[in-house]
N, C-alpha and C positions, 0 to 999 in steps of 0.2 A: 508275799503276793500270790494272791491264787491266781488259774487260770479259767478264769471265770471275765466273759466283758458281760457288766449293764449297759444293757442300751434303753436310751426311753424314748417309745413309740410315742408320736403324739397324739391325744383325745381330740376329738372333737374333726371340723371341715376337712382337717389332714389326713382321718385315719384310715379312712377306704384306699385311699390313693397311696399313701405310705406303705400299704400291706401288701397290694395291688405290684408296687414297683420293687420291695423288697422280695416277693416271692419269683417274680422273672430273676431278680439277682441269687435266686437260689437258696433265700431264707422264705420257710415258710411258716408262717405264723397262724397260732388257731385264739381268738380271744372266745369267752365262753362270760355269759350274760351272769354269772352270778360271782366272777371274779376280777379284776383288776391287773391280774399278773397273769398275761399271756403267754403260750407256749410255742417253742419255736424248736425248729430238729435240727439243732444245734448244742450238741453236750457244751459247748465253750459258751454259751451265751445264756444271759439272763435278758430276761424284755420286762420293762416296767411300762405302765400306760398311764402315761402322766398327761395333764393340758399343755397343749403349742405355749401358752403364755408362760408356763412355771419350769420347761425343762430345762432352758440355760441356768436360769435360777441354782438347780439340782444339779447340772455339771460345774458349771464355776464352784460349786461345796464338795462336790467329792462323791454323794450318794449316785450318780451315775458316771458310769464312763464316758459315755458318749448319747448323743441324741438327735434328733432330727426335729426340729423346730424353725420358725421364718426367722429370716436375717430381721424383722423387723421387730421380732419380742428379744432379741439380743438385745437390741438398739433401745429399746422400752425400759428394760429389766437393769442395763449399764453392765450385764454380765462381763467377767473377764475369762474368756474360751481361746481353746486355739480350733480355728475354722479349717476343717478338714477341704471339705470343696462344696460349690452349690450346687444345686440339681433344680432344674424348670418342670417342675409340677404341681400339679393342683387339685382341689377337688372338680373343677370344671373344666379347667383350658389346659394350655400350656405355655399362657400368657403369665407374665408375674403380678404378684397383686402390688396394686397399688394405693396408699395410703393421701388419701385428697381431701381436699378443704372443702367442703359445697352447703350450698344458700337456696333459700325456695328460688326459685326461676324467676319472680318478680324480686324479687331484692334488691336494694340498694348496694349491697355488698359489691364491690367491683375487685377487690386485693386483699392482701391479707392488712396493710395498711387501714383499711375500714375496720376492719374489729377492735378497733380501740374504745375499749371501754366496754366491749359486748361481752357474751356470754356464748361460752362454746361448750358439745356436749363431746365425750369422745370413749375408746376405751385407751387408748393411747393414752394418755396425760404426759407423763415427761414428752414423747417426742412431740407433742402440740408444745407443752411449754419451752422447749427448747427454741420450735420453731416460731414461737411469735418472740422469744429474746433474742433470738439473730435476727429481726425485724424489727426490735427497740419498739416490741407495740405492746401493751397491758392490756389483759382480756380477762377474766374467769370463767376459768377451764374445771369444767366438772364430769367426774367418769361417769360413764354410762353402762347401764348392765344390759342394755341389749335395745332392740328397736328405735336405734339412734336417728333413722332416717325420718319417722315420724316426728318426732322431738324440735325439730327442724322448723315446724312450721307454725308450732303452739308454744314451746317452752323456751327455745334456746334462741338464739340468731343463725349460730352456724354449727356445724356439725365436719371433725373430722371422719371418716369411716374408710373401708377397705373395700376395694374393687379391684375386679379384672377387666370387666367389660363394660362396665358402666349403666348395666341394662336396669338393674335395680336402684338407681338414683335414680334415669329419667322415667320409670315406672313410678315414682313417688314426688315427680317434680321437680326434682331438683337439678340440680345447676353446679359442675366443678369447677373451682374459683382458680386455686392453684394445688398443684401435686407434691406433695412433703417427703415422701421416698416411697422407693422400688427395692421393693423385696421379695426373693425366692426363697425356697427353702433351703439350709444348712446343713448339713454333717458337722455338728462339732464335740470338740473333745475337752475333757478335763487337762489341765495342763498338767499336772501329775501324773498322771495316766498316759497319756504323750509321750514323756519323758520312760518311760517301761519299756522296753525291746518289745516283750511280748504284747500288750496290750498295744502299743501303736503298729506292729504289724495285722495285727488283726483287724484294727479298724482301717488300716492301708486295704487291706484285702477286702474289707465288705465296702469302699468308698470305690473301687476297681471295680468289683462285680455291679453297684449299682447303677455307677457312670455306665457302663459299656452294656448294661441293661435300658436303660436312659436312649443312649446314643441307635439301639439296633432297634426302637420306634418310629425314630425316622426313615429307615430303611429295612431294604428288601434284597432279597438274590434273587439272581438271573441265572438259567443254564439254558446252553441252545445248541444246537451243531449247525455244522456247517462247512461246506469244501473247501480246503484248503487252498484255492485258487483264487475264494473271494473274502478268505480272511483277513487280508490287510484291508480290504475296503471295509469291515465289518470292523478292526480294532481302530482305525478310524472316527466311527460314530460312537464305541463304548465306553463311556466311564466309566472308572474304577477307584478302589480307594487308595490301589497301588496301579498295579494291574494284573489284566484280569486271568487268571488259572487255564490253562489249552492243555486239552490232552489228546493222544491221537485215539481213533477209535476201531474197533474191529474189522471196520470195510474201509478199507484204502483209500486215501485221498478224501477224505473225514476227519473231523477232528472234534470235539467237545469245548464248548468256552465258558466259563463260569465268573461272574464278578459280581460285587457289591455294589450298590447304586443307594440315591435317592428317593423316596418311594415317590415324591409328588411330580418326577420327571418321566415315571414308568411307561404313561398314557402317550406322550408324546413319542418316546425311544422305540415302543415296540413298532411300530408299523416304518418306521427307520430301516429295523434290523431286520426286518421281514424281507423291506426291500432291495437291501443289505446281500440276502440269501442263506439267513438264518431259518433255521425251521425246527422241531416240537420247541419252541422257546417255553420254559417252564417260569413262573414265578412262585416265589416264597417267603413266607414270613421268617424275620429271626427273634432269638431270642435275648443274645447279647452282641455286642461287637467291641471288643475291647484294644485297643493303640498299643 
């Protein structure tokens, strides 16, 4: 066994945002428009650029170590992976996508229960067929290569598709009936490769660096001074992720405070701490924050 990990990046909605969060975790990846196999400054790693739908495919086989694809083409494809951890990312939000049933907006359609006997358009196919046999309903279900939301109101009756937000179905009229599953993106691994000392510490270590790259988006640090008379009323109003760092400072009866925070609480805390009796209060972005 070399010491060598493939990982496969995924092609396609994923790939800005996969590059994007691997590079805060400290891998930096360069793809170049006339090749397929992207570079990363990492001697231990290989990076394949495969499609979100095909990568479990290629770790359940062996040709990759490990990959970052949706829990929902696991789910598709019947892969057998071991699930390293999830990560809430996306190309748009950091909402998970969700895979839904939906009808033109005048539709009969009320449940999945009404598609008996209809015609459904999807890229999903197994997990639609799965989902109308735990529904005891009979429908035909045929893949779609793309523009499914059209399809909807001319060829098909219903349409599974994927969404975050929902903004492009009721851009196209339509209507979600019921939701079939919620999936975020994976880390996962070949289970041979798992089973490796070397190869599973590695991909331990790139699942840590990207969580705790992941996690230090949410937040921010805080540094601020402040007299030492009025820092209990100031560690009072602070949260921290433990608590927060104090160091004394050069002029007496001073002290420095430093903690990690919430970023979407910042707006409300600072004028707290102001009146608190903190003062240069500094804020900062970070880049990882790892447990």
């Amino acid at each position: 066994m070399s010491n060598k990990l493939k990982f496969g990046l995924p092609k396609g909605s994923l790939q800005d945002a996969t590059i994007e969060k691997m590079a805060k975790a400290g891998f930096n990846i360069s793809i170049s428009s006339r090749s397929y196999i992207p570079s990363v400054d990492d001697d231990e790693m290989e990076v394949r650029l495969i499609r979100a739908q095909e990568i479990s495919r290629y770790v359940e086989h062996g040709y990759l170590d490990c990959g970052i694809t949706g829990h929902d083409w696991v789910i598709e494809n019947g892969s057998r992976v071991h699930e390293v951890g999830a990560f809430l990312f996306s190309k748009a939000t950091r909402r998970p996508a969700r895979w839904v049933l939906a009808v033109p907006e005048n539709s009969r359609i009320k449940s999945v229960k009404d598609l008996e006997g209809k015609r459904i358009a999807t890229e999903v196919v197994n997990l639609t067929k799965k989902y109308l046999r735990k529904h005891g309903v009979k429908a035909e279900v045929e893949f779609s290569w793309g523009a499914t939301e059209v399809k909807a109101h001319e060829l098909v009756d219903a349409i599974v598709e994927v969404t975050e937000t929902g903004s492009s179905l009721r851009a196209n009229k339509l209507r979600i009936v019921e939701e079939l599953l919620v999936s975020t993106p994976r880390l996962i691994a070949n289970h041979e490769s798992w089973k490796e000392p070397w190869k599973r510490g590695k991909i331990e270590t790139l699942a840590m660096l990207l969580k705790g790259a992941l996690d230090a988006e949410a937040k921010v640090g805080l540094k601020m001074n402040i007299a030492e008379n009025n820092l209990a009323r100031l560690l009072r109003e602070l949260p921290a992720l433990r608590n927060p760092t104090i160091s004394n400072l050069s002029l007496k009866g001073w002290v420095a405070v430093e903690t990690i925070i919430d970023e979407h609480i910042v707006r409300e805390l600072i004028p707290q701490l102001k009146a608190a009796g903190a003062e240069g209060i500094i804020e900062y972005p970070l880049n990882k924050v790892v447990y």
